[in-house]
N, C-alpha and C positions, 0 to 999 in steps of 0.2 A: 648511437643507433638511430638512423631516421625511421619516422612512422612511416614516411612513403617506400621504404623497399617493400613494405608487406607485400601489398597490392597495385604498389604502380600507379601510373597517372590514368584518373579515372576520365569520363563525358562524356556519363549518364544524365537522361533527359527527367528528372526528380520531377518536376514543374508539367511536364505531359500526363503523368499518372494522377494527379491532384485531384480529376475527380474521380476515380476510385478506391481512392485515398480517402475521401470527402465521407464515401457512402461505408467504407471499412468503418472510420471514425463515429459516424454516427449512430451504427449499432453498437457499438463498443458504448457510446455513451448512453443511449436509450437504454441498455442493461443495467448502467451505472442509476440512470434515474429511478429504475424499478428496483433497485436495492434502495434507494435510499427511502422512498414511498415503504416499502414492505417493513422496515426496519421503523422508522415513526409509526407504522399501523399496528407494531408488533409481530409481524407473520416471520420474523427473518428467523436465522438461529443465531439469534444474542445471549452472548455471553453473559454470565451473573452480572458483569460490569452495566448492563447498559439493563438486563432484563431482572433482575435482582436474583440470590440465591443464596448460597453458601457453599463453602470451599473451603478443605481440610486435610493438608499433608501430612501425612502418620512417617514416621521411619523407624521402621523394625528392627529388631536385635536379629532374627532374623529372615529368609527370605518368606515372602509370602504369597500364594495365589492365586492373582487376578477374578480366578471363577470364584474359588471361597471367599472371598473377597463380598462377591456380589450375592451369593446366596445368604450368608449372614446380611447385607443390607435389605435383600428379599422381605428375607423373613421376618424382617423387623419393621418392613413397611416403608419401605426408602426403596423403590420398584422404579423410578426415576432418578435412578443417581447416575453419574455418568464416572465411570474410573480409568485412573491414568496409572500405571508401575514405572517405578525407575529401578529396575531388576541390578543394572549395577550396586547402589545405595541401598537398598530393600524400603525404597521409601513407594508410596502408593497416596495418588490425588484424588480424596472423594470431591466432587462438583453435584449439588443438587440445586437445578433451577428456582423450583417450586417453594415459598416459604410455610411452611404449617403455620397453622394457628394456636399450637400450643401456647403457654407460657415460657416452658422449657426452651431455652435456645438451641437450636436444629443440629448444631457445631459439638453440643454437648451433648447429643442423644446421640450422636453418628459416634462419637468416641465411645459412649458407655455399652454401645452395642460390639465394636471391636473389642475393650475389657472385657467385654462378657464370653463374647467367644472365639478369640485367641487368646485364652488362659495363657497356654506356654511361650507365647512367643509378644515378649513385653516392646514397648512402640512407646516412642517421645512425639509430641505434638509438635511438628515444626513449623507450622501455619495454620492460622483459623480466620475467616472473614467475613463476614454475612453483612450481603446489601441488601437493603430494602426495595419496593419496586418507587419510591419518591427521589432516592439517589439514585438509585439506576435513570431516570426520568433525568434526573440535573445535570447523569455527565452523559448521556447523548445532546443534550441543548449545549453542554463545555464542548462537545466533541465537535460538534458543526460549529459551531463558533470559531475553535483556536483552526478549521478548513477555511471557513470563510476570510478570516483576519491574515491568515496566510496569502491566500491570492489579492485583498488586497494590498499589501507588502509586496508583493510580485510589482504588480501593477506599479506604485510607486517608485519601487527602484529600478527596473527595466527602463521605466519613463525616461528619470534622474538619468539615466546613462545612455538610452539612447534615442528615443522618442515615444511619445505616448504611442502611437499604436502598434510601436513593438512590443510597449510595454502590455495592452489589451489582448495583443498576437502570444506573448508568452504566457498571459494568465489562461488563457484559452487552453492554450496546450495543456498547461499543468492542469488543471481543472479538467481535462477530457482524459488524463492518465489516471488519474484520481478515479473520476467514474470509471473510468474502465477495471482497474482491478478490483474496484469494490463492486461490478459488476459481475463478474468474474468469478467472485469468492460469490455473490451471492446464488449465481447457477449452480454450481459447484455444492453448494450447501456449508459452505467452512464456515465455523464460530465468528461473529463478526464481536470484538472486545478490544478495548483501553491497547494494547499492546498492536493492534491491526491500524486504527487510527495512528497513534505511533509511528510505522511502518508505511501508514500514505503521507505522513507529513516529509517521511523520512524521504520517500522517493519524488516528490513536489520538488524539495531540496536539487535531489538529484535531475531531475527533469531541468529543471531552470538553469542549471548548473552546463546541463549540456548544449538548451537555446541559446544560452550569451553566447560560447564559442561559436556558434553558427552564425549567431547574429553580427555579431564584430567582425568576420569574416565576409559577411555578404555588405558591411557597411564598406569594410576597406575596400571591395571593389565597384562600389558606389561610387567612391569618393575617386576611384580611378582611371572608369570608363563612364560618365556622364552622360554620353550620348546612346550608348548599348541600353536595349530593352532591359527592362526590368529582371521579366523574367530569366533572361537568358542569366544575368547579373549574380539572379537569384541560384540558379542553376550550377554556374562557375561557383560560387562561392563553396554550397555543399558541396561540390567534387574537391576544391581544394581543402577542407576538412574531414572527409569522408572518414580517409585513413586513420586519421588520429580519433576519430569516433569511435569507428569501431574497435581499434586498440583498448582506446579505454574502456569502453563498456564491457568488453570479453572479458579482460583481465576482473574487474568488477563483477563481473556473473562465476565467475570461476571461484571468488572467494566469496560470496555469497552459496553457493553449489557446497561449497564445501561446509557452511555453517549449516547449512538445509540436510547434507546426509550426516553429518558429525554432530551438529551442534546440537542432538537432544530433542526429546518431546517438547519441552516446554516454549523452545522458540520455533517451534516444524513451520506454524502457519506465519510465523513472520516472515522468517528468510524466504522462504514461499512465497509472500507477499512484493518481497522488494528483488527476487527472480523475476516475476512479472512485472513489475514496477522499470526496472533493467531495460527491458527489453521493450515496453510500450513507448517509457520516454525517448528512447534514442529514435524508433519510429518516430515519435510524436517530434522530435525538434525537426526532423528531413519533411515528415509528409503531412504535420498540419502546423505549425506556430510559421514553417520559412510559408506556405502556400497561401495563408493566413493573411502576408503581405500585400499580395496582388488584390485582393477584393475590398478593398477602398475606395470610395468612389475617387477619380482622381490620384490613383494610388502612384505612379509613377510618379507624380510629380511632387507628392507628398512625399517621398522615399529622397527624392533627390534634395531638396530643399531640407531632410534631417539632415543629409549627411556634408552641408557646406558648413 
């Protein structure tokens, strides 16, 4: 089955839109930067992972009620917990940000308060975690770390394969999908935690995944038409890939759609993550890593001389 029956021979002008493409992009990434500012200053909503807390999966004999649930936490002075049910399993996720200063660990007062009043309906502990806010500190500094060390591995191997400033042109990309969904999630107000980073490394992956095809594309007709402008080059190239782009990334958002309404609470905000993740990189390889090329100074000739 060829990818071009979908949609047929396209030439579309991708390279005319670049600057409003330019000005999309940069709000997308200014959001991106104001999450990550809010989340070093603390203002974001970080997850225990990054803000410290405790977190505690009970699974019941049997089913139990979210609201009783929370008024026994009430009552007991846990008025900040945040709960999660998995009504299929009768299992229920307490998350309380905040650490006490008891001695008592928080994990074990949050259970003794369920023993206490869900007499009849007996519950095994199937998780307990409690991070302090000095690791939660350590793994946002891991976290931007294993982003940074990633893009530069973009950078290098992009280089390696096709010339340093594709390799610059793709880190840029990835780097602006990045911010954007964590922009994104931070308007939105969703938990930003270990399994979200996760989820932008995953779709970086994805992103880069999708500029090489573009890029080896726009080199083969580099290396074919020599004398043709740049842009137009640039242009031919995404129409002759279009199709197979979009084939893949649809196909890829459709089982991702499917782990987002099937796959559960517990991954909602990931598959979430890398649905938007989907759909920012595939923009991002057409309308900013290919447009990326032209603004070089001497970028034409730069372009030409990678691809002898």
């Amino acid at each position: 089955m060829k990818f071009r029956e979908f949609i047929g021979e396209t030439n579309i002008d991708f390279m005319g839109l670049r600057k409003y493409a330019f000005v999309f992009s940069g709000i997308l990434a200014i959001l991106g930067v104001l999450g990550i500012i809010s989340i070093a200053l603390g203002r974001a909503n970080l997850g225990i992972d990054f803000g410290g807390g405790t977190a505690v999966q009970l699974k019941f004999e049997k089913p139990v009620k979210i609201d009783a649930a929370r008024d026994a936490l009430v009552k007991h002075g846990f008025s900040d917990s945040e709960l999660q049910e998995f009504p299929m399993d009768n299992k229920l996720l307490i998350r309380l940000k905040k650490i006490n200063t008891t001695n008592e660990p928080v994990a074990d007062r949050i259970i003794s308060v369920f023993k206490q009043e869900f007499t009849g309906n007996s519950f095994v502990v199937d998780s307990s975690i409690e991070i302090g806010p000095t690791v939660g500190k350590r793994l946002q500094k891991n976290a931007i770390t294993a982003i940074v060390l990633s893009m530069l591995g973009i950078i290098i191997y992009v280089a390696f394969r096709f010339e340093l400033r594709f390799g610059i042109a793709a880190a840029i990309a990835t780097f602006h999908d990045v911010l954007a969904v964590l922009g994104i999630f931070f308007i939105l107000n969703k938990e930003i935690n270990l399994l979200i980073i996760t989820a932008l490394l995953t779709l970086a992956g994805y992103s880069l995944t999708d500029t090489v095809v573009v890029f080896d594309r726009i080199r083969e007709y580099m290396r074919m038409r020599r004398k043709e402008p740049i842009i137009v080059t640039i242009n031919t190239g995404i129409n002759h890939v279009l199709c197979r782009t979009i084939v893949v990334s649809f196909t890829t958002f459709l089982v991702l759609l499917a782990l987002y309404i099937f796959g559960g609470e517990v991954i909602h905000d990931f598959s979430f993550a890398l649905l938007l993740g989907v759909i920012v990189g595939t923009y991002s390889s057409v309308f900013v890593a290919s447009p990326l090329l032209t603004l070089w100074k001497g970028g034409e000739r730069i372009m030409r001389k990678a691809t002898q």
